[in-house]
N, C-alpha and C positions, 0 to 999 in steps of 0.2 A: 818808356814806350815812345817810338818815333812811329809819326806818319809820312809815307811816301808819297799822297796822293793828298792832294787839299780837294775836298767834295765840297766847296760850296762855289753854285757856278758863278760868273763875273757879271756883273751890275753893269748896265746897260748896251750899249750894239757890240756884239763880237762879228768878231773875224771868220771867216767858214773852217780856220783851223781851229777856234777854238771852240765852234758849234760841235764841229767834229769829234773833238777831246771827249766833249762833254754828252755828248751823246753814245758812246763807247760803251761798251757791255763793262766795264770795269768800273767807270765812274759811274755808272749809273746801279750797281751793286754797292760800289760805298754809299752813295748818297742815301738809300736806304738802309745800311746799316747805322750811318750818324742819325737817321731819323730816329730808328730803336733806341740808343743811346740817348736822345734828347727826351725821350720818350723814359724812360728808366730815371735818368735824371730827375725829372720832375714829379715822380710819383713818389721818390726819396724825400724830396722838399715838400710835397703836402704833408707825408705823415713826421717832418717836426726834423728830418735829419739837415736841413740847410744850414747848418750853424755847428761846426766842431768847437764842443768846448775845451777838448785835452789842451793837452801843450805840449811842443815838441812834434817835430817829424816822426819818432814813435806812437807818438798820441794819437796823429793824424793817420797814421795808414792803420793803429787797429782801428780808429772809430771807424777807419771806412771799408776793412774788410767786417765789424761786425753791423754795418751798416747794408754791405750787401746779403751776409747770412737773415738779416730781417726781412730783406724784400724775397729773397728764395724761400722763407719760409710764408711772407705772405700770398706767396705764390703756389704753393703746395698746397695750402689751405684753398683759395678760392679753384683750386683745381680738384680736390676732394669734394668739395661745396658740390662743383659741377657735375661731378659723377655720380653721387648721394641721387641730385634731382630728375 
């Protein structure tokens, strides 16, 4: 996966191009989508996934597509949960 766009905006005084940049309907759509993504990340590492034990580049991408099938299923669930109440 390549990123074309770096969303994190620049540390201390910019320039009015790069206020501009940054304030753009496009950067400011990614930057909320790496929120999501930061955001996902971390709900993986509370419930226990921060630490791949396989080995190997094969080991690593199942643990972490069955790493996501766990958070889409805990996600169905507390979305069930919500309908039920």
């Amino acid at each position: 996966m390549r990123l074309d766009l770096s969303v994190l905006p620049q540390k201390g005084r910019r320039t009015a191009e790069e206020e501009a940049f940054e304030s753009s309907e496009g950067f400011v759509t990614a930057r909320c989508q790496h929120a999501a993504v930061e955001s996902a990340i971390n709900a993986l590492e509370i419930h226990g996934l921060d630490r791949c034990p396989d080995q190997g580049i094969d080991g690593f991408k199942r643990y972490v597509a069955l790493a996501v099938v766990a958070r889409n299923i805990q996600q169905l669930g507390a979305h069930l949960k919500k309908k039920k109440s």
